[in-house]
C-alpha positions, 0 to 999 in steps of 0.5 A: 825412490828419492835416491842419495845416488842417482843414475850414472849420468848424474853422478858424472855431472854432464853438461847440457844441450843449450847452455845460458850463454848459447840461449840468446845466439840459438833463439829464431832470427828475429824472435830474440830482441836482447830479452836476457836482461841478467844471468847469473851462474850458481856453481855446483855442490859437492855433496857432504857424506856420512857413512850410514852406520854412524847414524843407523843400525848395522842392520839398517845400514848394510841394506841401505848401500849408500852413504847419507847426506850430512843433514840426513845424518845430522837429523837422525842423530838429533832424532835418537838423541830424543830432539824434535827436528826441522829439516829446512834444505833445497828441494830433492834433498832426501828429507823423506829418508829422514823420517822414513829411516827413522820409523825403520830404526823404531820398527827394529826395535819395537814393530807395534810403532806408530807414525803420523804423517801429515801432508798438505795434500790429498794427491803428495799423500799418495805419491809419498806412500810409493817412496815409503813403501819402496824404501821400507821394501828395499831395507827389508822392513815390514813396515805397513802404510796406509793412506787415511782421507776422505777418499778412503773406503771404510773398510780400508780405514778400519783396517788402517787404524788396527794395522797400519804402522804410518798412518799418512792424512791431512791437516783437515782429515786429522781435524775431523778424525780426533773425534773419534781418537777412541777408535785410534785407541793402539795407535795413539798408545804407540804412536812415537813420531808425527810429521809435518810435511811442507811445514812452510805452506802452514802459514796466515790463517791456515797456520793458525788452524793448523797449529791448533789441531797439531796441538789437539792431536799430542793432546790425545795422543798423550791421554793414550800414553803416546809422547811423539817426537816431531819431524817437520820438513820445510823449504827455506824459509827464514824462520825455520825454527820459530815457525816448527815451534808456533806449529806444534808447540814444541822447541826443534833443532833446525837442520839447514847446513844442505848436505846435498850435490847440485849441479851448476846452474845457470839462471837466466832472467828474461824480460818480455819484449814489447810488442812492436818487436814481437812477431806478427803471427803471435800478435791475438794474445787471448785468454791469457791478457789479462790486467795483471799480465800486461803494461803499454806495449809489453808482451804478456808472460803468458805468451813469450814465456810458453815460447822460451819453454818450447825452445829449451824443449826443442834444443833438447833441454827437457823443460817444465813450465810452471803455469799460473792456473790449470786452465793455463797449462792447457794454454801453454802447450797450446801455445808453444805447439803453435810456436813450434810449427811456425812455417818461418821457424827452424824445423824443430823435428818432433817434439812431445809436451804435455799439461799437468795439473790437478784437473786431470784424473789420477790415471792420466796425471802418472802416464804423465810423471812415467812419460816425463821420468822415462824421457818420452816427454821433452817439457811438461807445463804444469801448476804448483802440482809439481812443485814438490813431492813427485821425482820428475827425474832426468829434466834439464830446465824450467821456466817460471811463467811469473813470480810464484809469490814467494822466494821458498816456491821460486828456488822450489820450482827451479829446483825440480831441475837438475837434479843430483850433480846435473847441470840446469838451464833456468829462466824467469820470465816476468809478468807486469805486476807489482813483485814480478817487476820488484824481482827483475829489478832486484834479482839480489833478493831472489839470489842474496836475499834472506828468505821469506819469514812463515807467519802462524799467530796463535792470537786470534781469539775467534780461531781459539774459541774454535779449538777450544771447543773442539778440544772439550769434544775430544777429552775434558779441558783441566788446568793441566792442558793450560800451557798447551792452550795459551796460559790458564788466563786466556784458558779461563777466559775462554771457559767463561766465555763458553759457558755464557753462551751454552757451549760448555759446562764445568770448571777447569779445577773437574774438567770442562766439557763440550755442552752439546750433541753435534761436532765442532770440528765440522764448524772448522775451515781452515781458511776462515777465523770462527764460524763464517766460512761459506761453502763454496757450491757449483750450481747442477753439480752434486760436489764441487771441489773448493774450500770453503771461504771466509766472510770479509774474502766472500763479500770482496770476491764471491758478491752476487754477479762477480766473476771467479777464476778457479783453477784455471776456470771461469765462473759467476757468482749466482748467489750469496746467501747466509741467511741459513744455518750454512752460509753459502755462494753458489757458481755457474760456468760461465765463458765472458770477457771481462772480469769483475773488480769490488772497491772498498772502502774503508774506516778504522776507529776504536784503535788500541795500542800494544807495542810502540816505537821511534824511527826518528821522529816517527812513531810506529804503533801496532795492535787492534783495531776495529775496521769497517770495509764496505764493499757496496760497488763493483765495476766489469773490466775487460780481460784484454785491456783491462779497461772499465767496461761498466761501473758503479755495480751493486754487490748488494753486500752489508758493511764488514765489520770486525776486530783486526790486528793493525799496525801505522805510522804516524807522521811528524807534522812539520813534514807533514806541512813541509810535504804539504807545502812542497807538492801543493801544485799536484792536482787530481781532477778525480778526487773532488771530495779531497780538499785540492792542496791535500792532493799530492800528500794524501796520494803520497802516504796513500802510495806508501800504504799500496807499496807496503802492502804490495811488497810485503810478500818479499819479507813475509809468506802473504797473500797481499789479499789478506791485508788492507790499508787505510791512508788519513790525515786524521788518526782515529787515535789522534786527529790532530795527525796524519798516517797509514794503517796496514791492517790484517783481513780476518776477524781477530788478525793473522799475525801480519801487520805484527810482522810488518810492524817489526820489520816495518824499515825493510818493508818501507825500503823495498816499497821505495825501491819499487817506485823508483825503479819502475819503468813507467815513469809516472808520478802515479805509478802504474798496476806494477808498482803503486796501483792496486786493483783493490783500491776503494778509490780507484787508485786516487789520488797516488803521487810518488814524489810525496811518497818517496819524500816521506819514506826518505824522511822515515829512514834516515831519520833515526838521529832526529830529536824528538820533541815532547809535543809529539808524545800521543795521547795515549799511554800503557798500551791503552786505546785513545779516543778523539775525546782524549785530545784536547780541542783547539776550537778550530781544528775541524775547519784546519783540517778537514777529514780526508782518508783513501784506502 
């Protein structure tokens, strides 16, 4: 149980066995090469405490023995005074006992209550049912909980439907299960609270489907008679309150003032050393070595980063190790053994590590958390499994092997030690990547920075029309579910649509349903916009578990002869097919030594603007756009050196087409031909097609579209897969202008080049800041600042002196004059076409088309 009072020794606030400033002096002579490159101390919290009997009944209270955080407390008197809460505090702050005391209170009150809560995953479902179970048997409730998924019996699901007063599930169980809402018929009646458990992790396409279905669900819910209140738990995430209301649809008061103790912490950042300081008996870097993982000359994270775990371990620090991949927790512990049991080495006595990852069976995965809680296990490598959810109990350390992608998942993982008052030794050990490096940089952004802002867009249409039809399944569409669908003109739009194309019938005014005898909620995927998710299937297995997939991420990464690591495995792409009524891939397993790498290449037209705005004599723009990414070619690289192997490789994939959200920057001409003229020497004998004096401006505004891109998951929770960028000196909507596009990878848009668009100068000055500071020193960068692996045109041209001078120009810009020549030629949020701008006769010989994507 997720106790306000831990053992004895935490509440004591001991200190540890290796502190941050005994790390580099206790390190092996001649394994220690100035590798600490910052550290920084994060002082202790005193906990803020509320007595329980404020909040809860007496009843309650007394049972319960400790007195509450003051968050905890805060989001129970929210909740009784009838308010939806968001309970957005620091990993092991007791958010469970928030919702957990609060269906106890209900239960007291009325014992037919009903909760809904809803987990990320099938595995945090199960380990939070223990913590419910031991808190409600500690307050002496009968208070039943019954986990309900695709792994349940169907006897035991009937009895949970009849009896179960929780009722935990997933987001995708619960899609399906609203189908059969006449089978829940008590528990919807009853049903007075749903929760949303890691509320950050619902974001881009996932959100939106996410938000639908949590919609879908009140909808029946309250066709029953239930009215549920919400509670959603959540990392740090920048917009707590925004992101509880684009999921559930529903205002919630944020609770974020954290209540609860931690100990000192201290944060160590520990850069890689190059090889020609590190040991011989390291030197065959294996699986590990790949292009994301690697600079001239610099040790791969996946190396010295098991090595500093086994350390901390050895110096009788209990540590995690948070690991990229399955396969590379198997690696870690690998590697850190052999570390351990170097002859030259200290003897480090007997020391007990163990991988975890989702790969390991049910039963071996406990033995693991017992071992680890009970203090028989010394360090633990794991992927995001442990991230949340499970108590690790008494750990001093952890070691993130690489930037997890977002800062909420940084402090997350860190914050699995130390728990309660105790003191905490920490360590990043950075890969040579784009945010990898950013971070090492700039550790202001992981310690100071604002956290990252969740993205959930309710726009995307082929989403809508999806839910829509699901909706109509579950209970006749009327005028009164408008507010609850978008507005009753997006509505009637949708219920038009749908009866053109024979999937409803009726009117809003008598009720509008589903027109055939099949189920629409088996066409949703939840990482796929409309009906284009292909199953993901392993060739001579019966199941294989992968979520489905969508088109445009098919046709770049699952292409017939590509290669896929999934969870730590590799396998080969055998089969694309989506000539049937399921589109599919099939894999193979497969042991190669390189990867694969599609380029595409990339045309945006037809773009039409909703929203504009000056930044100096910039004009930023956003809205739609119709994009064509062709995927045609492919090319193996090695795994080590990440050198081409054999290119030009046919995907054998059609052009993608699809209506997207974008947004782009147009650049004022006099810095365009100021720019022009000042980098006209810059030469690339690789872009032939490019008319030579374009070079150095082309691969600046090209360079500005990668950064961007690469950078964006510092203001916003993306996956830089999920966006594309297009770099012209001819806009489709003015072609007498130059520009970058940043678009969003999924028909009808996932809301992020919106986000871009609006916060579009911290994006551009964190894209600034990642070519300077890189240490590469190169005008065309390098794969940890401008090279994308991506790119439809192998990174060419690139030039980071052009870049920087228009980004300088973009910034400091503001008290520029803006003349009326630069006005576009489009007005009202209207789409411009070429035919709108007038033709000066020579314009195409002036300036001949060039675009880099």
């Amino acid at each position: 149980m997720n106790s306000n009072v831990p053992d004895d020794d935490v509440i004591s606030g001991d200190g540890i066995a290796l502190s941050g400033e005994e790390l580099a002096a206790s390190y092996p002579a001649g394994r220690y090469h100035g590798q600490i490159r910052d550290q920084f101390t994060i002082p202790e919290r005193e906990p803020q405490y509320v007595p329980a009997v404020e909040v809860l009944p007496a009843e309650l209270a007394s049972r319960l023995e400790v007195d509450l955080w003051s968050h905890q407390a805060e989001a129970l008197s929210a909740l009784r005074a009838g308010e939806n809460v968001c309970v957005s505090t620091s990993t092991s702050s007791g958010k469970t006992y928030v919702y957990g005391l609060e269906i106890a209170r209900q239960y007291l009150e009325d014992p037919d209550v009903r909760a809904l809560l809803v987990y990320p995953t099938k595995a945090l479902s199960r380990d939070q049912r223990g913590e419910l179970e031991e808190l409600f048997g500690h307050l002496g409730v009968d208070v039943s909980v019954g986990v309900y998924d695709g792994d349940t019996d169907p006897e035991t699901k009937s009895r949970i439907r009849e009896e179960s007063n929780v009722v935990i599930t997933n987001v995708a169980g619960l899609n399906q299960y609203l189908e059969g809402h006449h089978r829940w018929a008590a528990f919807h009646a009853n049903c007075s609270l749903v929760v949303v458990d890691e509320a950050h992790s619902w974001t881009g396409i996932s959100g939106m489907h996410a938000a639908w279905i949590l919609r879908r669900a009140r909808r029946v819910a309250e066709w029953y008679g239930g009215d549920p209140q919400y509670v959603l738990t959540s990392a740090t995430i920048g917009n707590p309150g925004e992101h509880a209301r684009a999921l559930t649809g529903e205002p919630a008061t944020v609770i974020d003032d954290d209540g609860s103790p931690s100990g000192r912490r201290q944060l160590v950042f520990w850069e890689p050393p190059s090889n020609d300081e590190s040991p011989a008996d390291s030197a065959d870097l294996g699986e590990g070595r790949g292009r994301d993982d690697r600079s001239a000359g610099t040790r791969p994270a996946t190396v010295e980063a098991p090595e500093l775990w086994a350390h901390l371990c050895a110096s009788d620090v209990s540590s995690l190790l948070f690991c990229g991949s399955r396969k590379g927790t198997e690696l870690a512990v690998d590697r850190a053994t052999d570390y351990l049991e170097t002859p030259s080495l200290p003897d480090r006595g007997d020391v007990e590590l163990a991988a975890y990852n989702a790969g390991h069976g049910a039963r071996s995965r406990r033995e693991t958390e017992t071992r680890l809680a009970d203090g028989t296990l010394d360090g633990v490598a794991t992927t995001s499994a442990l991230e949340v959810g499970i108590d690790v109990g008494r750990i001093d350390g952890a070691v993130l092997q690489g930037h997890p992608g977002s800062r909420a998942s940084f402090w997350q993982r860190l914050g699995r030690a130390g728990r309660g008052r105790r003191e905490a030794l920490l360590a990043f050990v950075p890969r040579y990547s784009t945010l990898d490096r950013y971070v090492l940089e700039h550790p202001e952004y992981v310690l100071e920075g604002e956290p990252e802002r969740a993205v959930v867009d309710l726009e995307n249409n082929p989403v809508y029309l999806q839910h829509v039809r699901c909706a109509t399944q579950e209970l006749p569409l009327s005028r009164e579910d408008a507010d609850r669908f978008g507005g009753i003109e997006r509505l009637r739009q949708a219920v038009e649509y749908g009866r053109r194309t024979g999937d409803l019938e009726g009117t809003l005014a008598g009720g509008v349903s589903y027109a055939h005898r099949d189920r629409p909620q088996d066409a949703v995927s939840l990482y796929a916009a409309g009906g284009n998710a292909f199953d993901v299937r392993l060739a001579g297995a019966e199941s294989f578990d992968h979520e489905p997939i969508g088109r445009a991420r098919a046709y770049r990464d699952y292409h017939e002869g590509a290669t896929v690591r999934y969870r730590g495995e590799q396998y080969q792409v055998r089969e694309l097919r989506e000539d049937g009524p399921q589109p599919y891939v099939e894999l193979e397993s497969v042991d190669v030594d390189y990867y694969t790498q599609s380029q595409r290449q990339v045309s945006i037209y037809d773009t039409e603007i909703r929203d504009s705005r000056r930044v100096g004599a910039f004009r930023l723009n956003r809205g739609y756009g119709t994009v064509t990414a062709r995927y045609n070619k492919y090319a193996k690289r090695d795994v080590s050196t990440g050198e081409t192997i054999e290119a030009g490789l046919e995907t054998g994939v059609s052009p993608l087409e699809m209506r997207t959200e974008l947004c782009w920057a147009e650049v004022p001409p006099a810095l365009e031909r100021a720019v022009t003229d000042a980098h006209a020497d810059y030469l690339d004998e690789d872009c032939e097609e490019i008319p030579p004096h374009l070079h150095g401006y082309l691969g600046g505004i090209h360079a500005i579209e990668h950064a961007m891109i690469a950078v964006t998951p510092l203001e916003l929770t993306v996956d830089p897969a999920d966006l594309g960028g297009l770099a012209t000196n001819r806009l489709p909507d003015r072609p007498d202008r130059s520009g970058w596009f940043i678009y969003d990878g999924v028909d009808g848009g996932l809301g992020f080049s919106r986000r871009i668009y609006e916060r579009f100068e911290d994006v551009t000055r964190r894209a600034r800041a990642l070519m300077v500071d890189c240490g590469c020193g190169r005008d065309d960068g390098c794969p940890a600042c401008l090279m994308d692996p991506r790119c439809g045109n192998d990174n060419k041209p690139l030039y980071s002196p052009a870049a920087t001078a228009v980004i300088d120009a973009l910034l400091e810009g503001e008290d520029e004059p803006v003349h009326e020549d630069d006005e576009p030629a489009h007005v009202d949020g209207e789409s411009a076409h070429v035919d709108d701008v007038p033709d000066d006769g020579d314009r195409d010989d002036r300036r001949p088309p060039a675009s880099v994507s």
